[in-house]
C-alpha positions in Angstrom: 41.0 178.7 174.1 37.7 176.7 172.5 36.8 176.4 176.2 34.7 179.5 177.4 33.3 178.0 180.2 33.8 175.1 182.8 31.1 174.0 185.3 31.0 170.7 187.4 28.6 169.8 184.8 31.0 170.0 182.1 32.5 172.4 179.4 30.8 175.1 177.0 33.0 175.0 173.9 34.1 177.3 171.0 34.7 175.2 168.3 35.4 177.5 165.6 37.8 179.5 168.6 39.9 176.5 168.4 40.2 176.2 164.6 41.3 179.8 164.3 44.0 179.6 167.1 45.6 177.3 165.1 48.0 179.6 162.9 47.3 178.8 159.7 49.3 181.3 158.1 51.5 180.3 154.6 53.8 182.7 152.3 52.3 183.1 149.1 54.2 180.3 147.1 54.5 179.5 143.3 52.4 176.7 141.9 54.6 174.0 140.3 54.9 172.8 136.1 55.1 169.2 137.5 51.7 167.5 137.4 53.0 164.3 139.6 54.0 166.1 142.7 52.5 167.4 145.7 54.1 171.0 146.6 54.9 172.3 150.0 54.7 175.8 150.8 57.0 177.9 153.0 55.0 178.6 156.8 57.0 181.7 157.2 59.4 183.5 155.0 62.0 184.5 157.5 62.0 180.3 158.2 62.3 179.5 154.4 65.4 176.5 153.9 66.2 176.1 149.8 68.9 173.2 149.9 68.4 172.9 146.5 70.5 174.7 143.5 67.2 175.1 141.3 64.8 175.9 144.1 67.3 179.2 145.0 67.6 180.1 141.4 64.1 180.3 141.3 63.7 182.2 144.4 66.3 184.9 143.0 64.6 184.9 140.1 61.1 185.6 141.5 62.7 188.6 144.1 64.3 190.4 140.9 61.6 190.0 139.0 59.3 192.2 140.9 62.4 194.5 141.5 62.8 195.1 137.9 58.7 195.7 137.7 58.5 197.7 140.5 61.2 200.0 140.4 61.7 202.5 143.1 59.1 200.4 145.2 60.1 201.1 149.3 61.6 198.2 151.0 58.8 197.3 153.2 56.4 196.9 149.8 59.4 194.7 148.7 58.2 192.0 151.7 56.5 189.1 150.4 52.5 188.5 151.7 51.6 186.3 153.9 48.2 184.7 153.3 46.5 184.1 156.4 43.6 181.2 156.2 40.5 181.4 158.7 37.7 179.0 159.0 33.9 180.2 157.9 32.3 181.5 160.3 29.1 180.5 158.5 29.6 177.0 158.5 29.0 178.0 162.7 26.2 180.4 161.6 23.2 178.2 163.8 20.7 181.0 164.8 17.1 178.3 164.7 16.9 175.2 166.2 16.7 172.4 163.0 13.2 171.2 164.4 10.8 172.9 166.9 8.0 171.5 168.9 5.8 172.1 166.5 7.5 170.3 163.8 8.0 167.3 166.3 4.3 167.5 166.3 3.4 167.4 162.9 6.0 164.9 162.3 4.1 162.4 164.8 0.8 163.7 163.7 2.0 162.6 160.0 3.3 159.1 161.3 0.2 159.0 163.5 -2.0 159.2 159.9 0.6 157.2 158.2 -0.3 154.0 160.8 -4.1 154.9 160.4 -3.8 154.5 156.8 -2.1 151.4 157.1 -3.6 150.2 159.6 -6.9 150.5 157.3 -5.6 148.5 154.3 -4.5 145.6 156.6 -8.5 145.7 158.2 -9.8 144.9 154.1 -6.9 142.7 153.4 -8.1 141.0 156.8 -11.6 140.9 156.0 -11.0 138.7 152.6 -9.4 135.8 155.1 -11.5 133.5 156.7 -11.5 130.7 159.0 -8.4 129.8 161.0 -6.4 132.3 158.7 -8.9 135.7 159.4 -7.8 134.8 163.1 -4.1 134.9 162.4 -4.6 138.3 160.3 -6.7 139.6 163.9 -3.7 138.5 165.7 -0.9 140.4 163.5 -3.5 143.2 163.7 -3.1 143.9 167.2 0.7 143.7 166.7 0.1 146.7 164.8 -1.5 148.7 167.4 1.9 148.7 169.0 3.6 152.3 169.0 6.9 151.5 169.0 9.3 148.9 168.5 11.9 147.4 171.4 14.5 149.4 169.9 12.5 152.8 170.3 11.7 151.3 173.5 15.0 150.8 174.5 16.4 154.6 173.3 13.0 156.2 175.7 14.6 154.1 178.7 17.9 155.5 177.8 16.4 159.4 177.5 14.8 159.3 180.2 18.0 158.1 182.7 19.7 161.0 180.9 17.6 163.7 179.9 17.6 165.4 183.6 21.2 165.1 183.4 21.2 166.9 179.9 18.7 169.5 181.0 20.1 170.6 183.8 23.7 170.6 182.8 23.3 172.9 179.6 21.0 175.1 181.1 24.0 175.9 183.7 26.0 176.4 180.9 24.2 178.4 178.8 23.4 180.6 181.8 26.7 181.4 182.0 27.4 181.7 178.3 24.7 184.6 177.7 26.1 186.3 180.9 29.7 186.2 179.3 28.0 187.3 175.9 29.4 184.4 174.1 25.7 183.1 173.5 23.0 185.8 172.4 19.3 185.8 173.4 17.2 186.3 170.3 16.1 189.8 171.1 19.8 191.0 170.9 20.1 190.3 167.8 18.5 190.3 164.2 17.7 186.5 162.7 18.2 185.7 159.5 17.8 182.0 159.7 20.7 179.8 159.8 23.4 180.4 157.1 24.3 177.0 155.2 26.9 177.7 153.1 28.0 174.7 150.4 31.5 174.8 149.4 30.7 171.8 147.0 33.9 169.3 147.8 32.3 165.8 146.8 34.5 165.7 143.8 37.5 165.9 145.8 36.7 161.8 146.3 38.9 161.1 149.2 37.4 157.8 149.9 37.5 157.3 145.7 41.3 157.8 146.3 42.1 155.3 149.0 40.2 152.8 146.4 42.7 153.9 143.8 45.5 154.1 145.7 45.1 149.8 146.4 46.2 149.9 143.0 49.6 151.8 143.4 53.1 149.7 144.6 53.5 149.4 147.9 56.6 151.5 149.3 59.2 149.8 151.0 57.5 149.2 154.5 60.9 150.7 156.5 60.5 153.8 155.1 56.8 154.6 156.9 57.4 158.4 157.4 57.6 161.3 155.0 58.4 164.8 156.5 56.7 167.9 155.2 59.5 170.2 154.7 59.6 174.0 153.2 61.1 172.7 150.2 60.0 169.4 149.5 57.9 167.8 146.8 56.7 164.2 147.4 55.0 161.8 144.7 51.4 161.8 145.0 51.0 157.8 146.3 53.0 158.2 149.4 50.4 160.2 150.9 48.2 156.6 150.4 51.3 154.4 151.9 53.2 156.6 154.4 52.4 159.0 157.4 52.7 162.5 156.4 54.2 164.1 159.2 54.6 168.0 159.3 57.4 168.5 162.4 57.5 171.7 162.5 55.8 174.6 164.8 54.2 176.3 161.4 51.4 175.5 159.2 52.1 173.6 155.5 50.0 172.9 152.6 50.2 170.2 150.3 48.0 170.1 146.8 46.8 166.4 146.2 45.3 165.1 143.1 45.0 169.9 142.3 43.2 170.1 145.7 45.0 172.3 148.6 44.6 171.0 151.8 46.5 172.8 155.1 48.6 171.5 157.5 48.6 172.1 161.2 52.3 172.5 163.1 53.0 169.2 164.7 50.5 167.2 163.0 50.3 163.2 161.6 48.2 162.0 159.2 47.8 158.6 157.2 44.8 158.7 154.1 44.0 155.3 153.8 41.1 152.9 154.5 40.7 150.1 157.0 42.5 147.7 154.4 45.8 149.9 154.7 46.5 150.7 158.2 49.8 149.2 158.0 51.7 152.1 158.0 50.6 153.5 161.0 51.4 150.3 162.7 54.7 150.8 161.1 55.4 154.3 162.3 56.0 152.6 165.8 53.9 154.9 168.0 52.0 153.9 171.1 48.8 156.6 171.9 47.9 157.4 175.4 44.7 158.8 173.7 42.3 157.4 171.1 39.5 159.0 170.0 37.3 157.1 167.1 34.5 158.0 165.6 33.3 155.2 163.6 30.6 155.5 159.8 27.4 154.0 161.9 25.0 152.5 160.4 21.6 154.2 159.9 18.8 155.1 157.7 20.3 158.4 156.5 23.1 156.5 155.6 21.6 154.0 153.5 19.3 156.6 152.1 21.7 159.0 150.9 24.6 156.6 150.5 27.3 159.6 151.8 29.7 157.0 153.0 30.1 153.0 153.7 29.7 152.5 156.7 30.9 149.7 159.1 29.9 146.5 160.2 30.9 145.2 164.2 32.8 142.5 162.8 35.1 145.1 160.6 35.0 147.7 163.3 36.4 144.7 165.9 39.6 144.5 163.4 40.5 148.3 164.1 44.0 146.8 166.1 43.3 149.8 168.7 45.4 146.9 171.6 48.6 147.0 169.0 48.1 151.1 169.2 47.8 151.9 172.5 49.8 152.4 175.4 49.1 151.1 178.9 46.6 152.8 180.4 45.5 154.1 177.5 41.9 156.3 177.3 40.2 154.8 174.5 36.8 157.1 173.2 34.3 156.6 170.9 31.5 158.5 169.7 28.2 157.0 169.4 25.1 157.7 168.1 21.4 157.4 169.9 20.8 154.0 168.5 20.9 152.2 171.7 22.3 148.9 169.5 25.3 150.9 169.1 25.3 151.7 172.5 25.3 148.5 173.9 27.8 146.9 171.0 30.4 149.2 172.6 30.3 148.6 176.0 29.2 145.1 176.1 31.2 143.7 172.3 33.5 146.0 171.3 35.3 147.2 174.6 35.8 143.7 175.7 37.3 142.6 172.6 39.9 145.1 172.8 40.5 144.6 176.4 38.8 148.4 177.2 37.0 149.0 180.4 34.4 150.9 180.2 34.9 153.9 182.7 31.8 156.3 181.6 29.8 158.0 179.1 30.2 161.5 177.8 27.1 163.5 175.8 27.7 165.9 173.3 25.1 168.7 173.3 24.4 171.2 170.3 22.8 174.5 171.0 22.1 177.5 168.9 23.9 180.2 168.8 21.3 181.6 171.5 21.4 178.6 173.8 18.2 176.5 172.1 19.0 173.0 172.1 19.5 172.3 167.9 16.0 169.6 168.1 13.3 169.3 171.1 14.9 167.4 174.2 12.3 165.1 173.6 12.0 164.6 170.0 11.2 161.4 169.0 12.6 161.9 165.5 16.2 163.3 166.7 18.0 164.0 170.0 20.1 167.6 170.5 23.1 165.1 171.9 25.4 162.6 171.1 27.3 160.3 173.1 30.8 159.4 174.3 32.2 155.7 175.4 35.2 156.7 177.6 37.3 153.4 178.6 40.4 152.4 179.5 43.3 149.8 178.2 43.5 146.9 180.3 45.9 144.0 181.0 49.3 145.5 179.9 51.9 146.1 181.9 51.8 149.3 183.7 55.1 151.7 182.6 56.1 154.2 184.7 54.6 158.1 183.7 57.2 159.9 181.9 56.7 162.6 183.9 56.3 161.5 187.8 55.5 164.6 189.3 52.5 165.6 187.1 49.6 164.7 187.8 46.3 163.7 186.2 43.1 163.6 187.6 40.5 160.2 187.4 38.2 160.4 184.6 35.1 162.0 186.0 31.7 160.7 185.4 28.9 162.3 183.2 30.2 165.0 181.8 28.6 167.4 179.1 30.3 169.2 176.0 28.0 171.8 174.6 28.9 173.6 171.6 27.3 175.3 168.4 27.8 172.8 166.0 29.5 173.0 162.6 26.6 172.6 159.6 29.2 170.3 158.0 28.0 166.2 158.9 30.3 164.8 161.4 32.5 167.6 161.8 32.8 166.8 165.6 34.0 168.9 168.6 38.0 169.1 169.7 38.4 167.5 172.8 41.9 168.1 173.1 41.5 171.6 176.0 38.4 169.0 177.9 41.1 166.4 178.3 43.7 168.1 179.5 43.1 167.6 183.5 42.8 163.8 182.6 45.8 162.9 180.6 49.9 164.1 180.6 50.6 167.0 179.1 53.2 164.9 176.6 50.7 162.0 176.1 50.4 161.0 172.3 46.8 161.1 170.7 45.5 159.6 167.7 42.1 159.7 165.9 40.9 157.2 163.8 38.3 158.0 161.1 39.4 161.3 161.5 38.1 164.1 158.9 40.3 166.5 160.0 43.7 167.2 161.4 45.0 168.3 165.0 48.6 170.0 166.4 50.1 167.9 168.1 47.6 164.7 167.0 48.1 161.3 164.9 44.9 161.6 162.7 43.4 158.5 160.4 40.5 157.8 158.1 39.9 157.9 154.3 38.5 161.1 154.6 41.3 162.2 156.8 41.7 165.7 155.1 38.6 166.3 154.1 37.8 169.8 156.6 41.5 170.8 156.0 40.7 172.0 152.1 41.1 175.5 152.0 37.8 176.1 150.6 36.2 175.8 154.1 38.6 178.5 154.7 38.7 182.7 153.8 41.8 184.2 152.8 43.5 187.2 153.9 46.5 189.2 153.0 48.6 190.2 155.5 52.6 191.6 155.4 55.5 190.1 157.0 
């Protein structure tokens, strides 16, 4: 369970808990000669299906060959390993906060010297003006003297209607996580600083190859769906033009483009950009749940130009009414800029016909309960939030199930968690939604970076946490 505590305040999660508890467990498998197809390993050996005449040739093959090597080896040493795949636990390893107080204060204390500085050079540029133009260069000068602009004006509003909320909540929480020992005061343990480990996966190019992958023929648009079997090899494009669906209750792999990327049992997924979302249209499902988390714009993003990100008018043609059910719980993840904020619930929402029901925050700790940056940082906030809505004007269907019953989405609630040091690598909320939707209600994610049992997951990134170099193998027999 990633949920190790639950308060009226909300929910202390394990995030890495519910990667793990996910069996991603695969029979060691041979690696094919072909170059132009994608290879599926077996889940489990005793669940292995060979329909075809070469594939069981080569399976004999393989099983006398290390017969005839090993002669005289016991039975049980004849089994063939399992390798067993668990996420880092260092990519979880946050033992410091990212910024303390005192950082917070030199970071002001820099700006504050910053606007002194500047504030000198426009004095001698003013001094050279005269007449009517020295006053309008007095005038612009006391603009200057102004802190902060409306839009930090409008995000210390926003804290400050939250913050006791926040406070409050996680402190609650992280009580009870230190009493449970799931969280660690910093006298229990020795600190070694937080642990950033860099697997190095930018050449990967998942976005790169959604752009190529506008160059491939289009498949024929019935045939939407391509099912991971044990013994199946599918061409490379489909992956661009079709949902990849693995059915089954056990974890596959698939190599794209020589990268290995796992499976969860039960899991969707279409790799594709915002200019190919046919196919999921196509694949005829309506979701009770959608979860986005959309590429914001900010100054990071333009800085270190990691991803494009959106504009409103491109994320208003997401066609989230042709996806969802009646009823259906539509969530978004937002970032602290308050014009985000406020495109959501007063543009975006009504667009799609969503009514706005509440907001959610995300909180990050340490692994000792510190929130990640100062409460009241002016530089970052230690939360993120959540727009929960809902569908409106469609026809209400009957439940599928009339004697469950879910309870109405409750107002502010908190998710704190250790975050993952990999960017937007975001929290499951699949266990914190439970109460609020039917236990056979179909969920999809859209911008998705990695995949969920039981979940419908989109984005051009959409596999991009399921490489197995986040992941340790281990041996194990079956």
């Amino acid at each position: 369970m990633s949920v190790v505590h639950k308060l009226s305040s909300g929910w202390l999660l394990d995030h890495l808990a519910f990667i793990n508890n996910i069996d991603y467990r695969l029979c060691q498998h041979h690696e094919p000669t072909s170059s132009n197809a994608v290879p599926i390993s077996s889940p489990h050996c005793d669940s292995l299906t060979l329909t075809s005449t070469s594939s069981v040739e080569l399976s004999a093959t393989l099983m006398a060959s290390e017969t005839d090597t090993k002669p005289g080896t016991d039975e049980r040493e004849n089994k063939m390993l399992q390798q067993k795949y668990t996420f880092r636990t260092e990519l979880f390893h946050v033992t410091k906060p990212y910024m303390t107080i005192a950082d917070c204060t030199a970071f002001q204390k820099g700006n504050k010297m910053e606007a002194q500085k500047n504030d000198s050079m426009n004095h001698e540029k003013q001094e050279c003006v005269k007449d009517q133009d020295s006053f309008s260069a007095v005038r612009k000068k006391g603009k200057r003297s102004i802190a902060f602009n409306q839009g930090e004006l409008d995000a210390m509003e926003y804290h400050e209607k939250v913050r006791g909320l926040i406070l409050d909540g996680t402190t609650k929480l992280v009580q009870e996580g230190l009493k449970s020992g799931f969280l660690y005061s910093l006298s229990e343990k020795l600190d070694n600083g937080n642990k950033v480990t860099t697997v190095g996966l930018d050449s990967c190019g998942l976005a790169e190859l959604c752009d190529m992958a506008k160059q491939l023929p289009l498949v024929n648009e019935n045939d939407t769906v391509q099912l991971i079997d044990a013994d199946v090899s599918v061409p490379e494009q489909d992956v661009f033009s079709r949902i990849t669906q693995n059915s089954s209750n056990f974890t596959k792999m698939i190599i794209l483009m020589g990268q290995k990327y796992l499976l969860p049992p039960k899991s969707s997924f279409l790799l594709s950009d915002l200019s190919c979302m046919q196919p999921l249209l196509n694949y005829g499902k309506k979701y009770d749940v959608i979860v986005i988390d959309p590429p914001w714009q900010n100054k990071s993003v333009k800085r270190s130009k990691r991803y494009n990100y959106l504009s409103s008018r491109q994320l208003k043609q997401i066609p989230v009414p042709k996806l969802a059910a009646p009823n259906c719980l539509v969530i978004t993840w937002v970032t602290n800029r308050q014009k985000h904020l406020q495109f959501v619930k007063d543009e975006l929402y009504p667009y799609w016909s969503v009514e706005t029901l509440t907001e959610w925050h995300w909180v990050k700790i340490t692994r000792s309960g510190e929130f990640v940056f100062p409460l009241d940082s002016p530089h970052k906030k230690p939360y993120e939030g959540l727009v929960l809505g809902r569908i409106q004007g469609k026809t209400v269907l009957p439940l599928r199930n009339p004697e469950m019953k879910v309870l109405p989405i409750p107002d502010h609630k908190l998710i704190v968690s250790v975050p993952c040091t990999l960017h937007s690598h975001k929290p499951p909320l699949t266990e914190v939604l439970k109460d609020y939707i039917m236990p056979d209600a179909e969920c999809l994610e859209l911008f998705a970076r990695n995949l969920q049992p039981g979940w419908t997951s989109w984005g051009n990134e959409v596999l991009k946490f399921q490489h197995i170099d986040y992941f340790i193998t281990s041996q194990i027999r079956n």
